[in-house]
C-alpha positions as CSV (number, residue, x, y, z in Angstrom):
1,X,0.0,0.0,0.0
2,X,1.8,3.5,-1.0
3,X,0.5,5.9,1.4
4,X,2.5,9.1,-0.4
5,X,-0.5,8.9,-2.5
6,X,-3.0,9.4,-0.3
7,X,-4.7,12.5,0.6
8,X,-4.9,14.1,3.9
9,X,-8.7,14.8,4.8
10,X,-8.2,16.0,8.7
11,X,-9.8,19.5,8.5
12,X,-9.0,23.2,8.1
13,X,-5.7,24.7,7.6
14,X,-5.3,27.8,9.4
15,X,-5.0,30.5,6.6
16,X,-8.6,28.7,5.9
17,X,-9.9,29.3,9.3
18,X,-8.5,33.2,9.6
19,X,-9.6,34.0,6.5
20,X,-13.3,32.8,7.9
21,X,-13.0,34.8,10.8
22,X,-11.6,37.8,9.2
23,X,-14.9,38.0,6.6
24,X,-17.1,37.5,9.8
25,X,-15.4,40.3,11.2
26,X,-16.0,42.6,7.9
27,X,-19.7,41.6,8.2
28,X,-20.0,42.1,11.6
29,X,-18.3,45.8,11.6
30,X,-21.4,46.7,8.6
31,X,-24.3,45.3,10.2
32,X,-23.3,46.4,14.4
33,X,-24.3,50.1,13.3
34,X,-27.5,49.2,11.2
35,X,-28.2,47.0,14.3
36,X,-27.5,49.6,17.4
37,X,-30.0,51.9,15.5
38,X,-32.5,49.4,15.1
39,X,-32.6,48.8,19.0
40,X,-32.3,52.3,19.7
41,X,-35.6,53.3,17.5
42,X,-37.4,50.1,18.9
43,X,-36.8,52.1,22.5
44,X,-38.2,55.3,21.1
45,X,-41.1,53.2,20.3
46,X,-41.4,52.1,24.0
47,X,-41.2,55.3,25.1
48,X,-43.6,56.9,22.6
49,X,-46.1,54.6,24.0
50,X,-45.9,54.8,27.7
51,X,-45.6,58.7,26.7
52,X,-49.1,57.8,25.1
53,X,-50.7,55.3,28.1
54,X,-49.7,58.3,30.5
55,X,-51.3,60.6,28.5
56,X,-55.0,58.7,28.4
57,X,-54.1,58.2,32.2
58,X,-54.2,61.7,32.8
59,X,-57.1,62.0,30.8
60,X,-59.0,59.9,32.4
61,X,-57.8,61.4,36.3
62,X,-59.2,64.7,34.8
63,X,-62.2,63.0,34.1
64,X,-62.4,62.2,37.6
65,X,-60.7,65.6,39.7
66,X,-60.8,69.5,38.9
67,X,-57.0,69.2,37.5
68,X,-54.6,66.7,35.9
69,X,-52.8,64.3,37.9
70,X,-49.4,65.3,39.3
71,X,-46.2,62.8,40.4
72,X,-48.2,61.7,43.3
73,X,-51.7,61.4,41.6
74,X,-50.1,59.1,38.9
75,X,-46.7,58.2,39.9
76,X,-43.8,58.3,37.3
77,X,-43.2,55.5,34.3
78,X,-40.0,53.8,34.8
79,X,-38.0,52.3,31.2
80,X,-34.4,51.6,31.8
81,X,-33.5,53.9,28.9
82,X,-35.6,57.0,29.2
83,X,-36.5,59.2,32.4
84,X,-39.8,60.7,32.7
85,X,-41.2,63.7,33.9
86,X,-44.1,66.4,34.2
87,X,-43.2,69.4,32.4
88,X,-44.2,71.7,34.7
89,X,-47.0,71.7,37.5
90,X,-49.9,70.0,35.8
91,X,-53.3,72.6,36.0
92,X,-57.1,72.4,35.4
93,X,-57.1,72.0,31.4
94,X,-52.6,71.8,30.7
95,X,-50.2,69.4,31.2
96,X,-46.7,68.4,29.6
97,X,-45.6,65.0,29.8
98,X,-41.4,64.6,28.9
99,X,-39.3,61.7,27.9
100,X,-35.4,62.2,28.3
101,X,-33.0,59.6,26.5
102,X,-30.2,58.2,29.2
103,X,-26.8,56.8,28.1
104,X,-26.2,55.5,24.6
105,X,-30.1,56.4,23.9
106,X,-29.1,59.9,23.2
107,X,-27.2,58.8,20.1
108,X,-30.8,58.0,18.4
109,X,-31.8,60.0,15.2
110,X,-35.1,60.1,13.5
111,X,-36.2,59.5,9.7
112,X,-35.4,63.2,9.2
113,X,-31.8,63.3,10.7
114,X,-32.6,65.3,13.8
115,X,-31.5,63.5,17.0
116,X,-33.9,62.5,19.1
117,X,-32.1,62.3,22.1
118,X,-29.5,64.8,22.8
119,X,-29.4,67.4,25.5
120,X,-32.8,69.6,24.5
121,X,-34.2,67.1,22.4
122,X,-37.0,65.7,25.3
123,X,-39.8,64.2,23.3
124,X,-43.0,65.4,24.7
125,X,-47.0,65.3,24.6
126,X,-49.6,67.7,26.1
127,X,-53.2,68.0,26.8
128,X,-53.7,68.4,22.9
129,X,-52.5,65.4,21.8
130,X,-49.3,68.3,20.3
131,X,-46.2,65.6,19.9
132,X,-42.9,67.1,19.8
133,X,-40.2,66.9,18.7
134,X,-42.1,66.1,15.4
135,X,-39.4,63.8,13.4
136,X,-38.9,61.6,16.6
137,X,-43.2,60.6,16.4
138,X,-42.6,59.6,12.6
């Protein structure tokens, strides 16, 4: 039997194997950005609705007392990636309800560019349904 003939079937050389993890790498450094922002607009969309829930909560509080709730009437909505707040004392027929981005949240931009996030940016709702900043509710 001549075994100088045969042929050697035991796996992957190693230029085989890096060049494997070197195209993962390439694909991974394209599609971690894409991905980031993807996470980041699905948290706007959490915060857009528990901006919303809050809203028909004070709604229906008015319904209920002479003037909108306050912090202690309806207690603050927690998300680990926005802070909430009243935009003021809350009255008989106003109230603004705020949305702050934390940490790496800030970083998220709307359809239009604009960031919806950074130092300024709070996305808010009032007693008229008025959404702001506009880009950030698309």
């Amino acid at each position: 039997m001549n075994t100088a003939n045969r042929k050697r079937d035991f796996g992957f050389t190693l230029i085989e194997l890096m060049i494997v993890v070197g195209i993962v790498a390439i694909l991974l450094a394209l599609a971690y950005p894409s991905y980031t922002q993807y996470v980041r607009k699905a948290n706007r969309g959490d915060a857009q609705q528990i901006l919303l829930n809050w809203s028909i909560n004070q709604e229906i509080w008015r319904s209920n007392n002479p003037t909108y709730a306050n912090a202690a009437g309806i207690p603050l909505p927690t998300h680990d990636k926005f802070t909430f707040s009243l935009g003021g004392a809350p009255t008989a027929t106003a109230y603004l309800l705020q949305a702050r981005a934390d940490g790496d949240q800030a970083n998220d931009k709307a359809k239009n560019g604009n960031y919806c996030g950074k130092a300024g940016s709070l996305m808010t709702i009032d007693q008229n349904a008025g959404k702001l900043p506009v880009g950030c509710w698309d």
